[in-house]
C-alpha positions as CSV (number, residue, x, y, z in Angstrom):
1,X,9.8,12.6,19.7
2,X,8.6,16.0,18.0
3,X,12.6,16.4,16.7
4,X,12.4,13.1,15.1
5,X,9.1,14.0,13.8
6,X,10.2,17.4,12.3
7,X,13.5,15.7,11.3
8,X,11.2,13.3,9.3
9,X,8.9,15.7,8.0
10,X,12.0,17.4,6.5
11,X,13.3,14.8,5.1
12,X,11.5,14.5,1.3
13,X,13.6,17.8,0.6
14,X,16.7,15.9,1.8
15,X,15.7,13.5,-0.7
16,X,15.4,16.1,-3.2
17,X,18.5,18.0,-2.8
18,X,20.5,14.1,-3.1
19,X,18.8,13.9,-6.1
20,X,19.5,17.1,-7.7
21,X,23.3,16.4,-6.4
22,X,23.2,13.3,-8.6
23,X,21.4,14.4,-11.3
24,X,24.4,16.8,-11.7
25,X,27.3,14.2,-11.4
26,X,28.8,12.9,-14.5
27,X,28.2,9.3,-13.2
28,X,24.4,9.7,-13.9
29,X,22.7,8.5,-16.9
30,X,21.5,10.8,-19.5
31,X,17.5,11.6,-19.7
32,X,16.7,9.8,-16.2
33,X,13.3,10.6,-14.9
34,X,12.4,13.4,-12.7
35,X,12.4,12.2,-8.4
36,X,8.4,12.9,-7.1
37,X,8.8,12.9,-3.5
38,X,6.0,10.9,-2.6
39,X,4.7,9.5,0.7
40,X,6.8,10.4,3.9
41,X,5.9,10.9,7.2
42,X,3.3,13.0,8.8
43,X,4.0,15.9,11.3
44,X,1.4,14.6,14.2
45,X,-1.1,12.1,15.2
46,X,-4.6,13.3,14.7
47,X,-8.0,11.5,16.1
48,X,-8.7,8.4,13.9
49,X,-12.3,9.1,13.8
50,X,-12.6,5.6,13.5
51,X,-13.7,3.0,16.6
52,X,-11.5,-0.4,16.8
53,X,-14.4,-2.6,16.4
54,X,-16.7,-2.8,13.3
55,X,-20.1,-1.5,13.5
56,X,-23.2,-3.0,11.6
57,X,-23.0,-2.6,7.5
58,X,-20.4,-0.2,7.3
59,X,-19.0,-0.7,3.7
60,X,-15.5,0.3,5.0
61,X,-14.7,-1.3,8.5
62,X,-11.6,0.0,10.3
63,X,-10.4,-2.1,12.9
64,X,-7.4,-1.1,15.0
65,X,-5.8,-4.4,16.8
66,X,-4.8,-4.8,20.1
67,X,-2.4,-6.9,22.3
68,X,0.4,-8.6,20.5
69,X,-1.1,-6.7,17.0
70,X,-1.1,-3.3,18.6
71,X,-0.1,-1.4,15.7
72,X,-1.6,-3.1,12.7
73,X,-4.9,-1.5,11.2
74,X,-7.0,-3.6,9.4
75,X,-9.4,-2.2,6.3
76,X,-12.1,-4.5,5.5
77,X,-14.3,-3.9,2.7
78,X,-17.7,-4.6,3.3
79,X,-20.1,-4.1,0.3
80,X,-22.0,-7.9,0.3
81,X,-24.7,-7.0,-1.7
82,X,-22.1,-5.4,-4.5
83,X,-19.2,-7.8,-4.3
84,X,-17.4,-5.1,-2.7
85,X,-17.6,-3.0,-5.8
86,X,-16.0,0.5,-5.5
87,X,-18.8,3.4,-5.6
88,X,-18.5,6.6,-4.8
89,X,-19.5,6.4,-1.0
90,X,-17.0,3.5,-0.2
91,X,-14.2,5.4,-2.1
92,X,-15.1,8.8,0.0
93,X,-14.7,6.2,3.5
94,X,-11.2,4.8,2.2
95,X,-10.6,8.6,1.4
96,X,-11.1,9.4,5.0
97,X,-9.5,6.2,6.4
98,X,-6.5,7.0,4.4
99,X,-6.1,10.5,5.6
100,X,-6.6,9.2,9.2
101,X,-4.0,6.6,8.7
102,X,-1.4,8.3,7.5
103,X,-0.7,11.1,10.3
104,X,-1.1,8.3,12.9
105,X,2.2,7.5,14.5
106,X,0.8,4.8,16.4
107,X,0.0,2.7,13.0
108,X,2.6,0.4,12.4
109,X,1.1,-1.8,9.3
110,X,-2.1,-1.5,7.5
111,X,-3.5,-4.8,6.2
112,X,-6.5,-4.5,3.2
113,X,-9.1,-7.2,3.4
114,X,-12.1,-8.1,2.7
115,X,-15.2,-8.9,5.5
116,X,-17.3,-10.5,2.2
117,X,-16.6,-14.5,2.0
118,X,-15.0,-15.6,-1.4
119,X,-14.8,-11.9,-2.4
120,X,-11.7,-8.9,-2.6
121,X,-13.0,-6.3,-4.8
122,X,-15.2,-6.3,-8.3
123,X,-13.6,-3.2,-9.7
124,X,-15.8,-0.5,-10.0
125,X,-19.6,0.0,-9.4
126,X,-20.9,-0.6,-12.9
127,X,-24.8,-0.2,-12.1
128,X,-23.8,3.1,-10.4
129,X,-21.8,4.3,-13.1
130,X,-24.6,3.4,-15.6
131,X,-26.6,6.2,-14.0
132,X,-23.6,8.9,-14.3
133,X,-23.1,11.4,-16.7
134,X,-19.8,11.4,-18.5
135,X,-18.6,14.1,-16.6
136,X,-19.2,12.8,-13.6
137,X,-17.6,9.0,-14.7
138,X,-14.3,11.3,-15.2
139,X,-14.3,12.7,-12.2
140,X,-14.8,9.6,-10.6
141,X,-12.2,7.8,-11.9
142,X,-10.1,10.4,-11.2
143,X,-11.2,10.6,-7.5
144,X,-10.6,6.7,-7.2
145,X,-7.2,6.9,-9.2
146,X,-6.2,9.6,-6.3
147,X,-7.6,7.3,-3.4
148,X,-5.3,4.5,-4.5
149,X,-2.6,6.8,-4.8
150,X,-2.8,8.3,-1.3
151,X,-3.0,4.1,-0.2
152,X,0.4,3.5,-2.1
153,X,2.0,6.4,-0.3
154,X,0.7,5.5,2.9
155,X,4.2,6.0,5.1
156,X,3.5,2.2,6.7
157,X,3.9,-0.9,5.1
158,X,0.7,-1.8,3.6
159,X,-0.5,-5.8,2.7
160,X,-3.6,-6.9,0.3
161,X,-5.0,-9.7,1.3
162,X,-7.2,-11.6,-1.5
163,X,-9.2,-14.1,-0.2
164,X,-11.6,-13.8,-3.4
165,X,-11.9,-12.8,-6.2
166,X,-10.2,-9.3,-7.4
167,X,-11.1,-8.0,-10.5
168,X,-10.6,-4.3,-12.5
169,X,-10.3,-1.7,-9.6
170,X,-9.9,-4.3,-7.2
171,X,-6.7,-5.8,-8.2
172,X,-5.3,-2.3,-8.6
173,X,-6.6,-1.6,-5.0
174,X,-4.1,-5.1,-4.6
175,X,-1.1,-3.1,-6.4
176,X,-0.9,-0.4,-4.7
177,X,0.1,-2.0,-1.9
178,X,3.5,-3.1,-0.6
179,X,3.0,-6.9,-0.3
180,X,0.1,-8.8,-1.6
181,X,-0.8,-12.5,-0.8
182,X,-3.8,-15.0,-2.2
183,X,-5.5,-17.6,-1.5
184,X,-4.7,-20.3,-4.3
185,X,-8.5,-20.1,-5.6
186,X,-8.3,-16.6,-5.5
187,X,-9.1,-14.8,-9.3
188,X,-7.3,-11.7,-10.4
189,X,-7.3,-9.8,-13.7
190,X,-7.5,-6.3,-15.0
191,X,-9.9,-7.0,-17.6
192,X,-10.9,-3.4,-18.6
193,X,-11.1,-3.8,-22.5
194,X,-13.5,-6.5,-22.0
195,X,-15.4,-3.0,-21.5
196,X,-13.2,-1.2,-24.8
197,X,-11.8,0.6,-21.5
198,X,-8.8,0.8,-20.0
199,X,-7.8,0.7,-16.7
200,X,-7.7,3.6,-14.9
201,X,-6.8,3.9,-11.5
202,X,-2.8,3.0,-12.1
203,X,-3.1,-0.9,-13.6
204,X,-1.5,0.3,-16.4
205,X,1.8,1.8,-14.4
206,X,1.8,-0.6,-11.2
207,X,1.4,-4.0,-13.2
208,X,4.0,-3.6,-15.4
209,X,6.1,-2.4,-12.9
210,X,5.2,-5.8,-10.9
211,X,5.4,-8.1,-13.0
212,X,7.4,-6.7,-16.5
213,X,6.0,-4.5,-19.2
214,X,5.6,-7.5,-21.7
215,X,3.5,-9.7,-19.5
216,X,2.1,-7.1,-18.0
217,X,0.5,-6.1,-21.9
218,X,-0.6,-9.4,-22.7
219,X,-2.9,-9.7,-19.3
220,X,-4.2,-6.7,-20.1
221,X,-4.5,-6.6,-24.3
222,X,-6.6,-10.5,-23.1
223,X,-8.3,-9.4,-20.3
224,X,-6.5,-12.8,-18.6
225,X,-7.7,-13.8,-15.6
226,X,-5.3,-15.8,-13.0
227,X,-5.3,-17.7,-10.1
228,X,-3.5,-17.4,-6.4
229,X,-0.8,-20.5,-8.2
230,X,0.0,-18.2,-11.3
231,X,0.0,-15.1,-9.7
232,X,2.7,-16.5,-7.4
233,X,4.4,-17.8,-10.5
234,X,4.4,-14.6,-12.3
235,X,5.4,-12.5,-9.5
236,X,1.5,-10.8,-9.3
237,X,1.5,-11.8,-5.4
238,X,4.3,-12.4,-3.1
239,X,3.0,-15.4,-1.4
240,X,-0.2,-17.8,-1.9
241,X,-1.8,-20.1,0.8
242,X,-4.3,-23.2,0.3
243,X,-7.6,-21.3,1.1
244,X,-9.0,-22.7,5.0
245,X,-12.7,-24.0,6.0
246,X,-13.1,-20.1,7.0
247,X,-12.1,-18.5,3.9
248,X,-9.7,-15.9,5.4
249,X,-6.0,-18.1,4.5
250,X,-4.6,-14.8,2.9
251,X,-5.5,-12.4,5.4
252,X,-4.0,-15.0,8.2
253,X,-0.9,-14.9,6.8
254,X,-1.0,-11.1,5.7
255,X,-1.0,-10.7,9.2
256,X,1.5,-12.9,10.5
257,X,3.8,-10.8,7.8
258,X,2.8,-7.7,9.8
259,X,3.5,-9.1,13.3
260,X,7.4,-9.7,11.7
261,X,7.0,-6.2,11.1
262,X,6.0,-5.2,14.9
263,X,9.3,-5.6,16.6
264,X,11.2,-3.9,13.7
265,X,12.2,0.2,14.3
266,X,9.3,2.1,13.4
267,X,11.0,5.1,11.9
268,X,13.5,3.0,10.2
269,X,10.8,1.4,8.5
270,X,9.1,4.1,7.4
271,X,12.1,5.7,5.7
272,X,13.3,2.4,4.3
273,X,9.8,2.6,2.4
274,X,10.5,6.2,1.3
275,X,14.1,5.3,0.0
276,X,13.0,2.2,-2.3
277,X,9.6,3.2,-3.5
278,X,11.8,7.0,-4.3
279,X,14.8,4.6,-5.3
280,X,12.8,2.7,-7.6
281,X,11.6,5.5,-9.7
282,X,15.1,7.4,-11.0
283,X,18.7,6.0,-11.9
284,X,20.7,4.0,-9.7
285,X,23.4,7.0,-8.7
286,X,20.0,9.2,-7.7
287,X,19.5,6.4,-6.0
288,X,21.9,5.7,-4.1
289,X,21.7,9.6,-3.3
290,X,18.2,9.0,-1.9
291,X,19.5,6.6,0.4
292,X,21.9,8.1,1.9
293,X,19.7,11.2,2.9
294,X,17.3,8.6,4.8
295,X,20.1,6.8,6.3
296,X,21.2,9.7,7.4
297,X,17.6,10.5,9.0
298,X,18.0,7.9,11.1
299,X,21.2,7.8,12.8
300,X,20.7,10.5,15.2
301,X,17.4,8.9,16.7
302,X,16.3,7.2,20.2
303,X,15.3,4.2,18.6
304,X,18.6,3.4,17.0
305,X,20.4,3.9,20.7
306,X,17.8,2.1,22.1
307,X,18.7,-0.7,19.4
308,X,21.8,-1.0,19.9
309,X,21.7,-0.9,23.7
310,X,18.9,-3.8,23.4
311,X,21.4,-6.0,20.9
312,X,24.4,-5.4,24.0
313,X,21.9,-6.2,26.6
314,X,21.1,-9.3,24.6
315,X,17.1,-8.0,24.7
316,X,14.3,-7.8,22.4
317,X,14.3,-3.5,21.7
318,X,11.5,-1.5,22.9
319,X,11.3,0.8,20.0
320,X,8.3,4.1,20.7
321,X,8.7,5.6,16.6
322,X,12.1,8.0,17.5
């Protein structure tokens, strides 16, 4: 386990040497855009600090399932009395959740939800940032844009599940992730310059890069708001459900998409992230570079054996991350 680990943890200057290689080849394209090595996997589990059942009014409850969903972590944002609005403590707790998350080896999937009924996430506190000095509106933007960040490069897949409305921050919260689904009635919209802002905290770098830089601009340059249909349509969301009596349609089938990821080899998954979101970034020769340093990370590894013996033995694998 702690070769596999290490092997891992080496592996984003793997990536990097591929990359230079192809850079260098006459086969790649003039003025391609530098590889950041983002993401990977952490050296060692750490204690979550976190318990697996939700405790009173927490605005960020962590809940780690059990039984056949051992493996998925669940984020629910909990801020009733704000519409889940982002302010400075509840960005500080996904901070920490984050942090916790991502040297976990046990976390398979995270899934991003909300506990509040008809609700994802406003965008940002606006009555706390009211009462902030300019200075301290920079830094929290900037504090925010990082949080969301760290989500993206989470080494799991991650899934946003809007049940409600998702406005601003909110739906950039959404982009960051790998896979989002929606309820049908669910709202979502960067509508920043409704404020003669823009926004902030990678909108204006993940939408376009979602859904194409053209629609992409007119959402924002309107301040359009869409539903769960349209999204679908427009490639915002990669699946939308008829909302349920309970309200939480997206969220069950976010997690249905994370129980296909369960039986799946851990490690493979977690450098198959690496190589697309890394892949996605530079030319396709660099790419194709990148790739082959994380397929090469996981050939020599117990959970491939143990994949192949299952397939022979005509057996569902028991994959343990190596």
């Amino acid at each position: 386990m702690a070769a596999s680990l290490g092997g891992l943890g080496l592996l984003q200057g793997r990536v990097r040497l591929a990359a230079v290689a192809a850079a260098s080849s006459p086969l790649s394209r003039p003025g391609a855009r530098g590889l950041l090595v983002r993401g990977g996997a952490a050296c060692s589990p750490t204690g979550r600090g976190y318990s697996s059942e939700a405790k009173g009014e927490e605005e960020l409850r962590v809940r780690y399932l059990d039984e056949e969903n051992q493996g998925i972590v669940v984020l629910g944002l909990n801020r009733s009395r704000a519409k889940n609005a982002l302010n400075k403590n509840l960005i500080k707790m996904m901070s920490k959740a984050v942090d916790a998350l991502k040297s976990d080896k046990k976390v398979r999937t995270v899934i991003f939800r909300s506990e509040v009924p008809g609700i994802f996430c406003a965008g940002a506190d606006l009555q706390e940032r009211a009462k902030m000095h300019s200075s301290e509106v920079s830094s929290f933007v900037s504090k925010a844009r990082a949080t969301i960040n760290e989500m993206a490069n989470l080494p799991v897949p991650t899934i946003a599940a809007i049940d409600g409305t998702a406005l601003g921050g909110g739906l950039e919260l959404a982009l960051a992730c790998d896979i989002r689904v929606a309820a049908s009635s669910a709202k979502m919209g960067l509508v920043e310059t409704k404020l003669a802002i823009i926004p902030g905290a990678g909108g204006t770098q993940r939408l376009p890069r979602t859904i194409g830089v053209s629609l992409a601009k007119e959402l924002i340059f309107s301040a359009r708001i869409v539903d769960g249909e349209e999204a679908k349509s427009i490639g915002l969301i990669s699946h939308v459900v008829e909302q349920n009596e309970s309200g939480d349609a997206a969220y069950r089938r976010a997690l249905a998409l994370a129980q296909e990821f369960l039986p799946q080899g851990p490690l493979a998954i977690r450098v198959a992230k690496l190589a697309i979101n890394q892949g996605m970034e530079v030319d396709l020769v660099t790419g194709l570079a990148i790739e082959e340093a994380c397929y090469a990370q996981t050939i020599p590894t117990k959970d491939r054996i143990e994949g192949l013996l299952a397939f022979k033995e005509k057996r569902p694998p028991r994959y343990k991350g190596e």
